[in-house]
Each structure stands twice: as C-alpha cells, then as structure tokens.
VEXDO-17256 format. One line per field, with one value per residue (C-alpha): residue number from 1; residue in three letters; y negated, z negated, x. Coordinates in nm, 4 decimals. Layout:
BEGIN
voba: (NUM / ...)
paza: (Ala / ...)
yy: (Y / ...)
zz: (Z / ...)
xx: (X / ...)
***
This chain:
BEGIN
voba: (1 / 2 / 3 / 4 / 5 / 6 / 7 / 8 / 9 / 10 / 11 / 12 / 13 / 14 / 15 / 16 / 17 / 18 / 19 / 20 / 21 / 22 / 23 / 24 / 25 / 26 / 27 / 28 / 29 / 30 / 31 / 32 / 33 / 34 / 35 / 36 / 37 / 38 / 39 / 40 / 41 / 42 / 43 / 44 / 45 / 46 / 47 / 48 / 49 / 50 / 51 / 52 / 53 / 54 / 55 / 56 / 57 / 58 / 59 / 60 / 61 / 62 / 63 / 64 / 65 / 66 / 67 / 68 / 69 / 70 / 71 / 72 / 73 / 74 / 75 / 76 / 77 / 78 / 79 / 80 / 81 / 82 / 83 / 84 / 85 / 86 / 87 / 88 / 89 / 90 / 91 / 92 / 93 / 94 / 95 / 96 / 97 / 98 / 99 / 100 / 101 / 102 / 103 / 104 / 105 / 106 / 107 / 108 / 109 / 110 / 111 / 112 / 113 / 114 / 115 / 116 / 117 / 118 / 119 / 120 / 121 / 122 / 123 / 124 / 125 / 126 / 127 / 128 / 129 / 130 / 131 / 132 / 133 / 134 / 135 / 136 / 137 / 138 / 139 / 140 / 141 / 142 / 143 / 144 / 145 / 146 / 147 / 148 / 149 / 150 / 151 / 152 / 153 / 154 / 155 / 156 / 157 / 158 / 159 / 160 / 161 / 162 / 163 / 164 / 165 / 166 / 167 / 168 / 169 / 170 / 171 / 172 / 173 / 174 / 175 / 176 / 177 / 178 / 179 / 180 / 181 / 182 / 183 / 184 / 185 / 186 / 187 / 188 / 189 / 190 / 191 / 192 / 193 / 194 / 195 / 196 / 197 / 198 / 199 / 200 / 201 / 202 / 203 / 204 / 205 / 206 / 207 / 208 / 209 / 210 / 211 / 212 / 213 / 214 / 215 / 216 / 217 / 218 / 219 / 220 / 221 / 222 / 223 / 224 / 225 / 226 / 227 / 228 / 229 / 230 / 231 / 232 / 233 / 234 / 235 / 236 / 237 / 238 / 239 / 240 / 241 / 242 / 243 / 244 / 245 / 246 / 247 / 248 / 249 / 250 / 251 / 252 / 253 / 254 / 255 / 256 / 257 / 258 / 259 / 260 / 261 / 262 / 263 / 264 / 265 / 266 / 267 / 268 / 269 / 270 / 271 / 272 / 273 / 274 / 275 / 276 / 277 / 278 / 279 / 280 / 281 / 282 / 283 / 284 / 285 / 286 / 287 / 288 / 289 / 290 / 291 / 292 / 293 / 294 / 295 / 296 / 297 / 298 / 299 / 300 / 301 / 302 / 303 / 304 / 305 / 306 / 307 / 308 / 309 / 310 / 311 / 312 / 313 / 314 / 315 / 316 / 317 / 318 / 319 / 320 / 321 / 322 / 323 / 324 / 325 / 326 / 327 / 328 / 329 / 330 / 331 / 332 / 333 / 334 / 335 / 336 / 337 / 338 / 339 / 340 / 341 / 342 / 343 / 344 / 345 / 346 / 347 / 348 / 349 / 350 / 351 / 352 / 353 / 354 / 355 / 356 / 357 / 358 / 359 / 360 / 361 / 362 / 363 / 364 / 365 / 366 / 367 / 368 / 369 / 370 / 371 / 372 / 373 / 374 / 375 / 376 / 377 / 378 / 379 / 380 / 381 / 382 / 383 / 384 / 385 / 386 / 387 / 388 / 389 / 390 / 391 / 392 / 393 / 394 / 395 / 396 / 397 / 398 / 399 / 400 / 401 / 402)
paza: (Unk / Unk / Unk / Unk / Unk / Unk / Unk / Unk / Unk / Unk / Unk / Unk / Unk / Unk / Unk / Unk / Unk / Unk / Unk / Unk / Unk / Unk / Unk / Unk / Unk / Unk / Unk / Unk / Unk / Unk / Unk / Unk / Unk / Unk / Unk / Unk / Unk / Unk / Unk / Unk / Unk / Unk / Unk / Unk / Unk / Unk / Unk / Unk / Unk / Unk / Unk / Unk / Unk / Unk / Unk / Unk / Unk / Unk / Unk / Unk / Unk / Unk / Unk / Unk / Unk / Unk / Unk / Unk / Unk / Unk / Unk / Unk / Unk / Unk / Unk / Unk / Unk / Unk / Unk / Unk / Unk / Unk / Unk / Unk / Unk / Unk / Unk / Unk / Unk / Unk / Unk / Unk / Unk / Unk / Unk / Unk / Unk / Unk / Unk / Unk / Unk / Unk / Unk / Unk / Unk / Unk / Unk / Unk / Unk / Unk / Unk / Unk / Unk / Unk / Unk / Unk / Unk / Unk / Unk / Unk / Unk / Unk / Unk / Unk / Unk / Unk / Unk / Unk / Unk / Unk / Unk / Unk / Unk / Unk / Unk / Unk / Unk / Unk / Unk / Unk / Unk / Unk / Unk / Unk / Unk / Unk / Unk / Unk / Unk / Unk / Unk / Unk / Unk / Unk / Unk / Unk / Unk / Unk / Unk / Unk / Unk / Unk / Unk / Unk / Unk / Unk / Unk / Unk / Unk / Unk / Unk / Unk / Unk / Unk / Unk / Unk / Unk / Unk / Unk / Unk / Unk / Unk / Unk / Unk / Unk / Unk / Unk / Unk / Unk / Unk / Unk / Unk / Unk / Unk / Unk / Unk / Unk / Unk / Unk / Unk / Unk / Unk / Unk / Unk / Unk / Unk / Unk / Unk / Unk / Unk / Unk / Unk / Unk / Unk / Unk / Unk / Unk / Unk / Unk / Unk / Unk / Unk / Unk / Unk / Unk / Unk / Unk / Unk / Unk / Unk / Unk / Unk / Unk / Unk / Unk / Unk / Unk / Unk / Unk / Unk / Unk / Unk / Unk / Unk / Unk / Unk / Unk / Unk / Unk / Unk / Unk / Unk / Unk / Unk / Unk / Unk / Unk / Unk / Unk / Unk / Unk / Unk / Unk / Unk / Unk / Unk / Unk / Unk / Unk / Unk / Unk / Unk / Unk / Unk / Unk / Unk / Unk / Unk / Unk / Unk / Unk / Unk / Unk / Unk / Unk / Unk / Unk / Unk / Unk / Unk / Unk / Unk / Unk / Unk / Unk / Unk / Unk / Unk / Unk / Unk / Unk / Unk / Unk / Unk / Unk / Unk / Unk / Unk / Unk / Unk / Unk / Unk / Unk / Unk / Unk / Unk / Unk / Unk / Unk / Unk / Unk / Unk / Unk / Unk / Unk / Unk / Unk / Unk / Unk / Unk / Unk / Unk / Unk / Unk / Unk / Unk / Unk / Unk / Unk / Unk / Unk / Unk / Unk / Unk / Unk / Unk / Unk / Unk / Unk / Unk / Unk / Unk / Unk / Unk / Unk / Unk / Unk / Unk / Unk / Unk / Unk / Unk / Unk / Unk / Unk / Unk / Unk / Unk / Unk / Unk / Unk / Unk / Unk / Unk / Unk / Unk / Unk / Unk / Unk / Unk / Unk / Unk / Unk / Unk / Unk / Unk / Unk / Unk / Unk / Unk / Unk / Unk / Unk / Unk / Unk / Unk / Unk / Unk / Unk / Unk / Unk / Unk)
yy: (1.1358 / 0.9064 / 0.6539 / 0.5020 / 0.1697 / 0.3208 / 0.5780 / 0.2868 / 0.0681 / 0.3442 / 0.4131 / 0.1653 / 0.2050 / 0.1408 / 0.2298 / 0.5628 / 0.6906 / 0.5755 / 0.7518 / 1.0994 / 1.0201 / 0.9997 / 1.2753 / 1.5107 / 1.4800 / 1.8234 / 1.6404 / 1.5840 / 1.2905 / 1.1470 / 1.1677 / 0.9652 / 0.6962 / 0.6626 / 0.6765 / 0.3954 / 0.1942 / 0.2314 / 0.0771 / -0.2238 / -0.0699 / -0.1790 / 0.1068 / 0.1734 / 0.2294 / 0.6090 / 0.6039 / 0.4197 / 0.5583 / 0.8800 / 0.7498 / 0.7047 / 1.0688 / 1.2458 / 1.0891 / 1.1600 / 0.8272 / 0.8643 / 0.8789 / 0.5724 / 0.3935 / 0.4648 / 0.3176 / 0.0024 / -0.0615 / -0.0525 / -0.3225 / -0.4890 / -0.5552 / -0.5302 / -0.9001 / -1.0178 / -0.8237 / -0.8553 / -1.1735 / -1.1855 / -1.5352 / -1.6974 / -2.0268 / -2.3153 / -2.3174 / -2.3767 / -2.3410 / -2.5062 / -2.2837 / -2.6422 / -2.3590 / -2.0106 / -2.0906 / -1.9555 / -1.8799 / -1.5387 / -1.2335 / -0.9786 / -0.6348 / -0.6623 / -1.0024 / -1.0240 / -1.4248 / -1.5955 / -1.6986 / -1.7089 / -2.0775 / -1.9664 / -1.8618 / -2.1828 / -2.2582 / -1.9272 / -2.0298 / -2.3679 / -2.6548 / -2.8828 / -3.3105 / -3.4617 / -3.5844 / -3.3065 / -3.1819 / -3.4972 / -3.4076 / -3.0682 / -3.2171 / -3.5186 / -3.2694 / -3.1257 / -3.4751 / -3.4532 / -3.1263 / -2.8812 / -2.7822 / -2.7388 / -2.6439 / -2.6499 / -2.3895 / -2.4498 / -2.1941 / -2.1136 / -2.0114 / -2.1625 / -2.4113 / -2.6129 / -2.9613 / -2.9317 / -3.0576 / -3.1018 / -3.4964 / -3.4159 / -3.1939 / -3.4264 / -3.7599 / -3.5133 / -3.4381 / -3.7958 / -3.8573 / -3.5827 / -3.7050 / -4.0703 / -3.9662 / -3.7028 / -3.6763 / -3.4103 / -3.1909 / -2.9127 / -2.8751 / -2.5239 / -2.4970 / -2.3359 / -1.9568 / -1.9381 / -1.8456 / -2.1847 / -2.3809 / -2.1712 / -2.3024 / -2.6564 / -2.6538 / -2.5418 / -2.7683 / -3.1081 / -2.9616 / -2.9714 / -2.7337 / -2.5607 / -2.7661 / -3.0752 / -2.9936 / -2.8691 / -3.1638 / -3.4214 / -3.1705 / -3.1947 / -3.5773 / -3.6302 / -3.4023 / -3.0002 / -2.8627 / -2.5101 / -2.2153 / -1.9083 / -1.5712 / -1.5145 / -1.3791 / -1.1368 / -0.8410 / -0.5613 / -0.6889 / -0.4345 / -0.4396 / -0.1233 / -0.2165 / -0.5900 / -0.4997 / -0.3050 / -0.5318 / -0.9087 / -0.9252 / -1.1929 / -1.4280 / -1.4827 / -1.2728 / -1.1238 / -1.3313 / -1.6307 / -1.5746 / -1.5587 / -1.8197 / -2.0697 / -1.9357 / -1.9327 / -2.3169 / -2.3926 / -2.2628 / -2.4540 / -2.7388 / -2.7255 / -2.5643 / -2.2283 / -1.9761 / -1.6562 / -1.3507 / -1.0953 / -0.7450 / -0.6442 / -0.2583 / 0.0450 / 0.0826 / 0.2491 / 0.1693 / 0.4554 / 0.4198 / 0.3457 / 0.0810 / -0.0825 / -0.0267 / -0.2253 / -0.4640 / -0.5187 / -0.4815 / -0.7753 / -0.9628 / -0.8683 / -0.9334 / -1.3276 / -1.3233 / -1.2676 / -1.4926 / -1.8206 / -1.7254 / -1.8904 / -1.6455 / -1.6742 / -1.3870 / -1.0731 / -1.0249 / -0.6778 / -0.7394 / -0.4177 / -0.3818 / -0.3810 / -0.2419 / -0.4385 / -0.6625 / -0.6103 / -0.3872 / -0.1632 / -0.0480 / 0.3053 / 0.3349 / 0.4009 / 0.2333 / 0.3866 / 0.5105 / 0.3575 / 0.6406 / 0.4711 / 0.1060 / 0.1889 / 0.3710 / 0.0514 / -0.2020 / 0.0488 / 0.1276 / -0.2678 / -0.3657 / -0.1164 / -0.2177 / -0.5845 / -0.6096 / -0.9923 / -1.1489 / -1.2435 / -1.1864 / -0.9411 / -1.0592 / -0.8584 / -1.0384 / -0.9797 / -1.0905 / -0.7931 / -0.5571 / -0.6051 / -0.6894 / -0.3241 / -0.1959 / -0.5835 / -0.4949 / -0.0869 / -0.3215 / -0.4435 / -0.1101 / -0.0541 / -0.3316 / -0.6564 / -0.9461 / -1.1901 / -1.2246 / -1.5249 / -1.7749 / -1.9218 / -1.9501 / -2.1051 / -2.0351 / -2.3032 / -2.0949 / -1.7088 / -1.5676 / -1.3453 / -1.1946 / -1.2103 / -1.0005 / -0.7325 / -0.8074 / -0.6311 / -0.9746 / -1.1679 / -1.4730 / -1.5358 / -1.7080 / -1.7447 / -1.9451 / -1.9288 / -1.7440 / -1.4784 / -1.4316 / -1.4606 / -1.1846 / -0.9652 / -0.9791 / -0.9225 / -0.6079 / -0.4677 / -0.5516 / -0.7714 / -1.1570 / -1.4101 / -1.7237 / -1.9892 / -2.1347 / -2.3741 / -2.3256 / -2.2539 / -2.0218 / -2.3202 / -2.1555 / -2.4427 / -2.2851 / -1.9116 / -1.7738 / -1.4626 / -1.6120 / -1.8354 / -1.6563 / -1.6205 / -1.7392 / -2.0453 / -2.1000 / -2.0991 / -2.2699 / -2.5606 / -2.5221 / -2.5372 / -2.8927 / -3.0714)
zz: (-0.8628 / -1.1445 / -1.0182 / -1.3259 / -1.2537 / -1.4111 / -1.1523 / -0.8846 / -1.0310 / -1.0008 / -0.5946 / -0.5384 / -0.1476 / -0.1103 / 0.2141 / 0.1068 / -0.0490 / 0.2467 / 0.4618 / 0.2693 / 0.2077 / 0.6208 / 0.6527 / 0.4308 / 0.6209 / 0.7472 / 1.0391 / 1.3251 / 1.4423 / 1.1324 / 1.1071 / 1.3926 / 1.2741 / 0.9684 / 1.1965 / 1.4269 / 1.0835 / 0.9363 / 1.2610 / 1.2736 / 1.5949 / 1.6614 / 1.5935 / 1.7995 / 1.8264 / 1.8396 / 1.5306 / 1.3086 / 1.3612 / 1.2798 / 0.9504 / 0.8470 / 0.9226 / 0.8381 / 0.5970 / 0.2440 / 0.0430 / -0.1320 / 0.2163 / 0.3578 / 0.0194 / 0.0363 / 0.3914 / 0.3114 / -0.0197 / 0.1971 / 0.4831 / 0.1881 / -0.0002 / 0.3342 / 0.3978 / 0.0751 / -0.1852 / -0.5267 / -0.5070 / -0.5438 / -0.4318 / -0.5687 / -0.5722 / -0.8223 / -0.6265 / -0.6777 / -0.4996 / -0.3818 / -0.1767 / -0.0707 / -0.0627 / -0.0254 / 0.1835 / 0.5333 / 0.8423 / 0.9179 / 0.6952 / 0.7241 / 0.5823 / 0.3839 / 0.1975 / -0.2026 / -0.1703 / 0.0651 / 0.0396 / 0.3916 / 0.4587 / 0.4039 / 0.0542 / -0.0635 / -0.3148 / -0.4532 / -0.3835 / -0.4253 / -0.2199 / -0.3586 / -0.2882 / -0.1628 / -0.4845 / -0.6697 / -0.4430 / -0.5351 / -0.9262 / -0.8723 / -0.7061 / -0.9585 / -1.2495 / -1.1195 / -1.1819 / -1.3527 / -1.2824 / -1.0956 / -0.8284 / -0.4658 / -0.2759 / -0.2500 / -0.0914 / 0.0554 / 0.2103 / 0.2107 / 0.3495 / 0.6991 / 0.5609 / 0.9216 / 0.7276 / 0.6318 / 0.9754 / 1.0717 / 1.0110 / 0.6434 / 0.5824 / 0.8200 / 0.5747 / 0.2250 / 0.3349 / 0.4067 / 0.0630 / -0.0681 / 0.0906 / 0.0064 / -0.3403 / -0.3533 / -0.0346 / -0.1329 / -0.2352 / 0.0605 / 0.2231 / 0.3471 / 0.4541 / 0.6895 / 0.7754 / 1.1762 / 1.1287 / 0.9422 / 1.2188 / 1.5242 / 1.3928 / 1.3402 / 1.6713 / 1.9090 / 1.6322 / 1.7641 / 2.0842 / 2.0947 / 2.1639 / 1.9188 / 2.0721 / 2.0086 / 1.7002 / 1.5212 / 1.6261 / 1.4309 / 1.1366 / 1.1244 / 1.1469 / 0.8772 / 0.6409 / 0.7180 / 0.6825 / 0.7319 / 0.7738 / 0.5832 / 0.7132 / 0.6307 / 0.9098 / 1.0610 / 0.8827 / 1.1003 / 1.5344 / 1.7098 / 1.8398 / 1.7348 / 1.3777 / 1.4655 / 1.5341 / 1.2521 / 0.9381 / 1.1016 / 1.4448 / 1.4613 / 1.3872 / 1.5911 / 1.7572 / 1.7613 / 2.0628 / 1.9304 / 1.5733 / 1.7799 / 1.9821 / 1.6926 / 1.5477 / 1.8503 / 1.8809 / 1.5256 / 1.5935 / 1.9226 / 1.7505 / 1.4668 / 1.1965 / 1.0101 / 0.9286 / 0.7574 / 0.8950 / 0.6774 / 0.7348 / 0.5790 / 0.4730 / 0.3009 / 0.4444 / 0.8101 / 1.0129 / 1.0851 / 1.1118 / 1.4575 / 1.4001 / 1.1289 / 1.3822 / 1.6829 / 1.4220 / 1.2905 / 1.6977 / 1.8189 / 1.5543 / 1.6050 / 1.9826 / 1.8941 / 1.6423 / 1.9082 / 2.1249 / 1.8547 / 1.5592 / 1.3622 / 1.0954 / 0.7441 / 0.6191 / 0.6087 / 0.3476 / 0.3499 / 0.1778 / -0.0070 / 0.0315 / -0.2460 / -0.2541 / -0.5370 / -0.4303 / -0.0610 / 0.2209 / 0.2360 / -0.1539 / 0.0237 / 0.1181 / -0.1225 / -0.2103 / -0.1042 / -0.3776 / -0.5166 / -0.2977 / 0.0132 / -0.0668 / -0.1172 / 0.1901 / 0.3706 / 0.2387 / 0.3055 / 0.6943 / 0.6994 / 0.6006 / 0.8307 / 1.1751 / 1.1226 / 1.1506 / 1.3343 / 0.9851 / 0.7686 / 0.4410 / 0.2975 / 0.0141 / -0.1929 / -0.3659 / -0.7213 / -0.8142 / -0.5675 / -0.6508 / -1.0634 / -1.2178 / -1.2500 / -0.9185 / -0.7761 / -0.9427 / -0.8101 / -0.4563 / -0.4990 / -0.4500 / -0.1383 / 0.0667 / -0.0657 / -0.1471 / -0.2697 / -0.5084 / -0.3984 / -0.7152 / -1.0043 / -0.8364 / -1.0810 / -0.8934 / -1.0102 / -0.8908 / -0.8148 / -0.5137 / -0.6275 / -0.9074 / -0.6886 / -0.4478 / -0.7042 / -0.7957 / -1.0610 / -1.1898 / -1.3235 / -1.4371 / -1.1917 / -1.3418 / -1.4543 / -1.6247 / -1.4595 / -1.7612 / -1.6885 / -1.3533 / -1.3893 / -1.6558 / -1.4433 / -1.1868 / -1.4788 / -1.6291 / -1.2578 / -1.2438 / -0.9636 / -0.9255 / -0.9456 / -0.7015 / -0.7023 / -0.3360 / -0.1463 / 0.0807 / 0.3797 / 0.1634 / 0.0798 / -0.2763 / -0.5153 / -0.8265 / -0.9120 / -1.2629 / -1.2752 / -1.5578 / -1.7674 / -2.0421 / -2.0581 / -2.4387 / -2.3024 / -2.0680 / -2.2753 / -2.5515 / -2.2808 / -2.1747 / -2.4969 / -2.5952 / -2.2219)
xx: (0.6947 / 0.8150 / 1.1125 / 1.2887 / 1.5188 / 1.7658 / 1.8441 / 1.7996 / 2.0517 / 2.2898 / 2.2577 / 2.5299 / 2.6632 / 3.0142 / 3.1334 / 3.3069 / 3.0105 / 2.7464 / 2.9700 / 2.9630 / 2.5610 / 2.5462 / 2.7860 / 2.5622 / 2.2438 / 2.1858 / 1.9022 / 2.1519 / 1.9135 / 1.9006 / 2.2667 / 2.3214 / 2.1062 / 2.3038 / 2.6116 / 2.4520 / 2.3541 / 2.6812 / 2.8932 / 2.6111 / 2.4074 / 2.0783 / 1.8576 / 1.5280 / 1.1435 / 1.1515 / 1.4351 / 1.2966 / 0.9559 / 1.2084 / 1.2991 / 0.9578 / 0.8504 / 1.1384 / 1.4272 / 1.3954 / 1.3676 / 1.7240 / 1.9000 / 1.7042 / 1.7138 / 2.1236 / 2.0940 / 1.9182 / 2.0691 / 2.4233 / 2.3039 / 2.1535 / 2.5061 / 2.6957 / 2.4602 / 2.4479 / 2.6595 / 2.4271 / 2.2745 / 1.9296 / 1.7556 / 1.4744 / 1.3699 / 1.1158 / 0.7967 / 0.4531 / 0.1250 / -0.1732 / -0.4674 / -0.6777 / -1.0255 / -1.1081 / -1.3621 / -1.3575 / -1.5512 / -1.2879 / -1.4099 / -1.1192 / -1.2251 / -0.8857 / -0.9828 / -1.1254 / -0.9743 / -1.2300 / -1.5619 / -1.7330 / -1.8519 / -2.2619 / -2.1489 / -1.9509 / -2.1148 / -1.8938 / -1.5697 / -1.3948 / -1.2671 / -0.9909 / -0.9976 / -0.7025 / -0.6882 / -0.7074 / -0.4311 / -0.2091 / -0.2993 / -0.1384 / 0.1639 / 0.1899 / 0.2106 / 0.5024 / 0.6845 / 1.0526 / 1.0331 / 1.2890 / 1.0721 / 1.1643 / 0.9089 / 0.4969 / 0.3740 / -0.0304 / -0.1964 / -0.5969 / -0.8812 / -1.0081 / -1.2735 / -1.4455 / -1.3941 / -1.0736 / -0.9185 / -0.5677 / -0.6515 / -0.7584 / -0.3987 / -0.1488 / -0.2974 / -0.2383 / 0.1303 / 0.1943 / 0.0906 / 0.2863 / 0.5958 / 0.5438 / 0.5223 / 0.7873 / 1.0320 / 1.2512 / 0.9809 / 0.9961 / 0.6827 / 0.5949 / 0.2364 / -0.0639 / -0.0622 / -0.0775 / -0.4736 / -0.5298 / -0.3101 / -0.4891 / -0.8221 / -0.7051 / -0.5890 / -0.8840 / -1.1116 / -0.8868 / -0.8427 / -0.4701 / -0.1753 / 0.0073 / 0.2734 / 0.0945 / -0.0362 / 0.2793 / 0.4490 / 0.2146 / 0.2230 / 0.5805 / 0.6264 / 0.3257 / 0.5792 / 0.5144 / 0.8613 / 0.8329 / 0.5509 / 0.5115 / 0.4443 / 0.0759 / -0.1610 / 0.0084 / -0.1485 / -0.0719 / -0.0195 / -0.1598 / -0.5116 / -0.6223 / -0.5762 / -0.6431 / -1.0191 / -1.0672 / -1.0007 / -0.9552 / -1.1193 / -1.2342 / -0.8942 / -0.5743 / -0.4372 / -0.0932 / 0.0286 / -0.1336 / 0.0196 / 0.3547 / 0.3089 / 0.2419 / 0.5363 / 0.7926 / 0.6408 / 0.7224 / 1.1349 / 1.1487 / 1.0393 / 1.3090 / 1.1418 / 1.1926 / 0.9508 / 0.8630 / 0.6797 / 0.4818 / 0.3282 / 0.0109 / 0.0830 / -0.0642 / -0.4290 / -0.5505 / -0.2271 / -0.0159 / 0.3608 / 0.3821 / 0.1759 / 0.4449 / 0.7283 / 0.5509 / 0.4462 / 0.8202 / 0.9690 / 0.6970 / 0.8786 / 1.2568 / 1.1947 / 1.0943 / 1.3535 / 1.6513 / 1.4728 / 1.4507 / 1.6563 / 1.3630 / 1.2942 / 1.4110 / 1.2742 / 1.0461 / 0.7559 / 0.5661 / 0.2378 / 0.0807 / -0.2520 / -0.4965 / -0.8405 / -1.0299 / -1.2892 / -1.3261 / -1.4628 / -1.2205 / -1.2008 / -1.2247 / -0.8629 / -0.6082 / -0.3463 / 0.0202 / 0.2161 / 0.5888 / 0.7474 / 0.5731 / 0.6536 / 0.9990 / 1.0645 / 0.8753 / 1.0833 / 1.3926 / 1.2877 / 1.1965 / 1.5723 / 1.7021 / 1.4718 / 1.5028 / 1.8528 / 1.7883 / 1.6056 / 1.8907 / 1.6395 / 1.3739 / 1.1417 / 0.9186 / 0.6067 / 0.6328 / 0.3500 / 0.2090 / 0.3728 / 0.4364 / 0.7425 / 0.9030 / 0.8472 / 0.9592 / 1.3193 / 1.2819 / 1.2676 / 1.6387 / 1.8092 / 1.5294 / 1.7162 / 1.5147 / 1.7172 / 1.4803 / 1.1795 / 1.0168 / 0.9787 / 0.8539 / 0.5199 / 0.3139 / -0.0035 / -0.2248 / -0.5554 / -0.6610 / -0.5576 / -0.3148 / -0.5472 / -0.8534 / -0.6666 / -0.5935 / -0.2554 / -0.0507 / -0.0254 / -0.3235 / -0.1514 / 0.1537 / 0.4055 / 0.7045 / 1.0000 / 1.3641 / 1.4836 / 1.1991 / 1.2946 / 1.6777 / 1.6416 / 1.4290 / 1.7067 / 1.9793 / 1.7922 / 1.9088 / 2.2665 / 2.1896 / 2.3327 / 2.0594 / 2.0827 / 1.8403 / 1.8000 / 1.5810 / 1.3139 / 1.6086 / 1.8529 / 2.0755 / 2.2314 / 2.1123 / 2.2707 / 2.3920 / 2.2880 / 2.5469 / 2.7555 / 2.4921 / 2.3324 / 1.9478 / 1.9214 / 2.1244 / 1.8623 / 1.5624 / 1.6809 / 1.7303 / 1.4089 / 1.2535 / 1.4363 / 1.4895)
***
C-alpha cells in the first residue's frame, strides 16, 4: 500500500467532518473512542490497545490529525540544533545498536577530547543556533567530572547556547561510577550548565522486551526515576519509544501509560519521540522493519494515548524526508531540527538519511510542500520566529550573502 502526501494533506479535521468520520464507524467500540476523543476524555489501556488492532489507519489518522490541530492548529516546530556524540564507545551492547563500539573493541569506534568538543561548539560561532544536543555511548572514562568541567566550558564560552545532554543510560552509569544519587548527581549537572535531557534509553519499558535487546542497562524504573528527578529539580525533558522490532502492541501501550502516569505526576515532559527501528548493522538484522502503514498508525495511536505530552516529534532523519512530512497529518507536530550531525550515528544506525542535515530553508520548505505552518522554537517550545509568510527564495538568498 502506496500513501502519497498528497492524499494526506487533504485529511483536514474540522470538527464537522471528525464528527461524521466518528459517526460513520460501523465498530460500536471504536465509535465510542472517537466519541470519548472528540469531547477531550482520557482514553484507556484496553482502548488504545483497541485502536491498534482494530481501527483502520484513515479513521485513527482523522483522529490524531484532529487533536493534532485542536493543540496546535498547523504549526509545525522545529528548531537550529546541532550535535555532539563525545564516543560510541560503550560497555552496554543492546541487540538493537549498529552505533556503539563495546569498550574491548575501541580501537573501532571513536572518543572525542574536551577539546575537540569545544572545536565543534566554537564553529558554531555567529551562528543561529539554539541548542547542542550530546548524547553517546557509555565510555568508563568519560565520568560525570569529565562532562560537568566540558559544560562549564561550553557555557563560559556561549551562555545562551541551550544545553540538552545525557540519555538516562549515560547519567545511570555516571551515577553508580561517583557513587551519587540521581538526585545528587543531576543537581551538579545542572549548576555546571545541563539544561535539559532528551528522551533516549527508553527503548521499549517492559521487562520482557527489556531482556531481550538491552539487558543489561537501566531499567524502566531507573530510566523514570532519573527522569521524575530531572522535573522535580526544574528541568524539562523528552521521552522516546524504540518501535518496530519483537514488541507486540501491548507492549507500546504500557510503554506510552508508564510514561503518561509520570507525566500527570511532574508535568515534565516536552515531548514524545517514537524511534523506528532499523536492522542494518546489528544483532537483530533478522526482524523486519514495519512498513509506512505501521509507523503511521504509531505516531497516530501515540498522539491519541498521550493526551498529557503537549508535543509529538518524528525524527526525520529516521524516517526520510517524505514519510517525516506523511507524519504531520498522523498527529506529529514537530520535526526536530537542523541537526547538523557532526559524526555517524544516524547513518550507522541505518537511517534513511546518510548525511543529516539541513538549512532552515530546507526544512521550512519541507514543512511548506505540506500546507503546514513552520515555527522555529527553542529547546522549551518558546516560538522564536514563525516562517508562514516569508518566502523560501527570500530565505536562501539571505543565507547565501549574510
């Protein structure tokens, strides 16, 4: 099954035509979902484990597209980021994982200097950038003493320059290796200059997937814990979902319900982030990848359940630039960024993107070619400058002579 944008851009849901879309549905129980949806009801386990196994991807799609423009109307966010992964060196080796190099095999992978690091960040000088994203493998010298002294360079340098950094695996390991508590340890993260986590690590919660392709890492209460820590503490957070491999769809709704529970608990969350699984390069090249039919109705059922996390990203760089857009009439609101990964852990992974990058013209346009409403933001959603009415020529040609 072939889905063309074109068709996508066109399944607009305006209350009078969500309600005959509901009103059509010839399952009763799906029908009442739709009805529950529609008034702003919090649906539940067993329902939106129902939507998964039984509602065709046009009604779902209609449902999320709806709470989608009901939250946000058309804008689409993104924001000028770049990123740093310090090493792909690590002593976990998930089953999932073409990135990391386990520590006996260094000598594959690499490991970046503070200096380096500062290089990276230096070159982004005069530049528009907002935020620095560093995530990477779990390398045993690369301490929480070695990352707290980098951000206080990074912030003596460049203040404003958001800091969002360290997947809950990387800041578990830090942790137990200084002896601290998350508690402890977040807080001297955040006063050297960590601003925010992302969402990375969370693959899928539950322990009989857990075992299977990342053992021997934190664990779903940990991962939680480090993140409930971080909100108590002041600071936001994202929260991702590793998807498309040996988890069923029960699995993805206790995944997505362990986070919607800590969500009404700490309002910390900015946003969701499903994460497609790829199969090159790692132990698990076996399982096939799901098909655009299955990532849609994920990111659909994913706007739908987590009616708590005010945003829903999709990955281009993941998922390629056509299906990305196909995402924004699915219930996604934002693309993520720029990007400008400086090293290969997108294309190591097997992304539909070997070279991720690109220029706020290329990603306002990608937004444009799907009659949505592009919005550049910072790292917490604060709108930094909407693109709806300024011509994409306009913008290159400035970027070509500024």
């Amino acid at each position: 099954m072939k889905i063309y944008p074109a068709y996508l851009c066109n399944m607009t849901a305006a209350k009078s035509s969500i309600e005959e879309i509901i009103e059509s549905e010839k399952n009763n129980s799906l029908q009442q979902i739709g009805e529950k949806i529609f008034n702003s009801q919090r649906i539940n386990e067993e329902e939106g484990l129902l939507l998964f196994e039984q509602a065709s991807l046009p009604y779902i799609g209609a449902l999320a597209n709806f709470v989608r423009e009901r939250l946000h109307g058309n804008k689409t966010y993104f924001n000028r980021n770049f990123h740093i992964e310090p090493t792909n060196v690590c002593v976990f080796s998930c089953a999932f994982c073409a990135y990391s190099r386990l520590y006996a095999h260094r000598e594959e992978g690499w490991e970046l200097s503070s200096e380096q690091m500062m290089h990276i960040i230096k070159s982004y000088d005069g530049k528009p950038v907002t935020e620095v994203h560093i995530v990477g493998g779990v390398h045993p010298k690369l301490n929480m003493a070695f990352f707290a002294d980098l951000m206080k360079q990074i912030k003596t340098h460049r203040p404003d320059l958001h800091i969002k950094g360290y997947t809950a695996v990387e800041l578990d390991y830090m942790f137990r290796k200084a002896k601290v508590s998350p508690k402890e340890g977040l807080s001297i993260l955040h006063e050297a200059g960590l601003d925010s986590l992302p969402g990375g690590g969370a693959e899928i919660f539950h322990p009989e997937i857990r075992e299977q392709i990342c053992a021997d890492k934190v664990d779903a209460n940990g991962w939680l814990n480090i993140h409930k820590t971080a909100h108590q503490l002041g600071m936001h957070s994202n929260a991702t979902m590793l998807y498309g491999h040996i988890e069923k769809y029960w699995h993805r709704i206790d995944h997505m319900e362990r986070l919607r529970k800590l969500q009404d608990e700490t309002h910390g969350f900015n946003t969701f982030i499903p994460l497609k699984f790829r199969n090159k390069d790692n132990d698990m090249r076996n399982v096939p990848e799901s098909t655009v039919v299955e990532d849609m109705k994920l990111y659909s059922v994913a706007r739908l359940y987590m009616d708590n996390f005010p945003h829903l990203k999709a990955y281009w760089p993941m998922l390629g630039r056509q299906n990305a857009q196909l995402t924004l009439s699915f219930g996604v609101n934002d693309l993520d960024g720029t990007i400008d990964d400086s090293t290969k852990i997108y294309s190591m992974a097997g992304s539909e993107e070997q070279h991720p990058s690109l220029t706020t013209s290329q990603l306002v346009s990608l937004i444009k070619q799907v009659n949505r409403e592009p919005v550049e933001r910072d790292t917490l959603y604060h709108e930094i400058k909407n693109y709806k009415d300024i011509d994409v020529m306009e913008l290159e040609t400035n970027a070509l002579y500024n």
